[in-house]
C-alpha positions in Angstrom: 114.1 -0.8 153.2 117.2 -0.3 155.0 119.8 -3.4 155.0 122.5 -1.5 156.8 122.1 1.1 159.6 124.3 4.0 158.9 125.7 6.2 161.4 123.6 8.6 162.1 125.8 11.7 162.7 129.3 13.1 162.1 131.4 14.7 164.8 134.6 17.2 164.3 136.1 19.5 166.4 136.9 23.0 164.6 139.2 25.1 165.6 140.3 28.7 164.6 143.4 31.0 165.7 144.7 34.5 164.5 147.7 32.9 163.9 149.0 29.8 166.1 150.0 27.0 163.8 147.0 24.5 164.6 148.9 21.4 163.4 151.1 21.9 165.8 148.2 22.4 168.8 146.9 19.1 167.1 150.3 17.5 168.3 150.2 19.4 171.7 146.6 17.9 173.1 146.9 14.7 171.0 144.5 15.1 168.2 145.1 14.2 164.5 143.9 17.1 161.8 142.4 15.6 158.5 142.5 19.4 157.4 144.8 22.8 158.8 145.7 26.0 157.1 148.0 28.7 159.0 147.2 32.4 158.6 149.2 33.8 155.8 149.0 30.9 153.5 148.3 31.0 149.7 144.9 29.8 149.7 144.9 27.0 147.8 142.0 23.7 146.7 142.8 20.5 147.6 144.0 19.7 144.1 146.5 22.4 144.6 144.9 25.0 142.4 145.5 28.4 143.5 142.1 30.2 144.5 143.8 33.8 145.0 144.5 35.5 148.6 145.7 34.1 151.8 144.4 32.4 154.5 142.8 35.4 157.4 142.8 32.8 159.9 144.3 29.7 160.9 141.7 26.7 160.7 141.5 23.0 161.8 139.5 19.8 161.7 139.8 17.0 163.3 137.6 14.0 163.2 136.3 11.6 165.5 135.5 7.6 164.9 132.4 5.8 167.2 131.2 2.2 167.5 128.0 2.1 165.7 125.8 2.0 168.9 127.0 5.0 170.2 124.7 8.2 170.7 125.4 11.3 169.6 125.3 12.3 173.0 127.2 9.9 174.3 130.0 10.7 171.4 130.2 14.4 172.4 130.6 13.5 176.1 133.2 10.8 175.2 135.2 13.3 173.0 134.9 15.7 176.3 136.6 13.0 178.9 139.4 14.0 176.0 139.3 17.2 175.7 139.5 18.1 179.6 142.4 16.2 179.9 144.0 19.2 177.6 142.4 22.1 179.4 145.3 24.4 180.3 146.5 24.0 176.7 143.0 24.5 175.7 142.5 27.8 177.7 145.7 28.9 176.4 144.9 28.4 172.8 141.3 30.7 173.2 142.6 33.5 175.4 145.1 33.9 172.9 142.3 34.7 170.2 141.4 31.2 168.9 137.7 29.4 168.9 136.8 26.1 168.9 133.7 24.5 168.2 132.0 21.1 167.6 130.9 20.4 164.4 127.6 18.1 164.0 126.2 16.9 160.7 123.1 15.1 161.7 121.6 12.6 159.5 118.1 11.2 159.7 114.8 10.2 158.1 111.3 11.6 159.2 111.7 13.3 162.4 113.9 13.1 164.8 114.8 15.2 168.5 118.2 15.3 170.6 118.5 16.6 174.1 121.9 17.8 175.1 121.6 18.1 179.1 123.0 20.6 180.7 126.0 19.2 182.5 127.0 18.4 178.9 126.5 22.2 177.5 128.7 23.5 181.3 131.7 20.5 180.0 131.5 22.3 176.5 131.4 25.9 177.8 134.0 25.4 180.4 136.4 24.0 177.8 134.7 27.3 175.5 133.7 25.2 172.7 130.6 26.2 170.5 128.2 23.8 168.9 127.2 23.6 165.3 124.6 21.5 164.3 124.0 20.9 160.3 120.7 19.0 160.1 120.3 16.8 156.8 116.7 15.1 157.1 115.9 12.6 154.7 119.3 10.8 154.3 119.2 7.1 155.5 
């Protein structure tokens, strides 16, 4: 029996670059990074032991917080009405070589479906983002 619902998915924004400093993109379109390497760092864990080579890419996450009653669908739209606000930076950042995607870990028990509609999936390919869904059944 379950006393507390628990959120039932997690949703990031990835991003990746050649070589732009993401942290400072983060700054640019308002969005705070929980992780970012630059291209050409020592790749390092987050202890600060050194795991050998250097970062290929530059990378970023940023997390995003929900009231509890929120859908996932309604979350990803929501974190789009931000995200268009930045567009030219945006489109500046991915013709330049970088990606971005949403990043969805998905937690449930039994079955469970999702539709995203299509005006959603235009929002998200306008703006070039991909979508990655990680599935973990079983959880709450």
């Amino acid at each position: 029996m379950m006393t507390k619902k628990q959120r039932e998915f997690a949703l990031s924004l990835r991003m990746t670059h050649p070589e732009m400093d993401l942290q400072a993109f983060c700054d640019l379109i308002e969005l705070i990074p929980w992780k970012c390497n630059l291209a050409g760092e020592v790749r390092q864990s987050p202890d600060g032991r050194l795991l050998g080579g250097v970062h290929k890419r530059s990378f970023c996450t940023c997390s995003f917080e929900f009231d509890e009653d929120v859908s996932l669908e309604a979350a990803i739209d929501e974190t789009l009405d931000l995200l268009e606000l930045k567009r030219r930076q945006i489109a500046e950042m991915t013709s330049s070589g970088g990606e971005m995607h949403f990043f969805i870990g998905w937690f449930f028990e039994g079955t469970a479906g999702m539709v995203l509609d299509w005006k959603t999936l235009r929002r998200m390919s306008d703006l070039e983002i991909s979508f990655q869904l990680d599935a973990y059944g079983a959880y709450l």
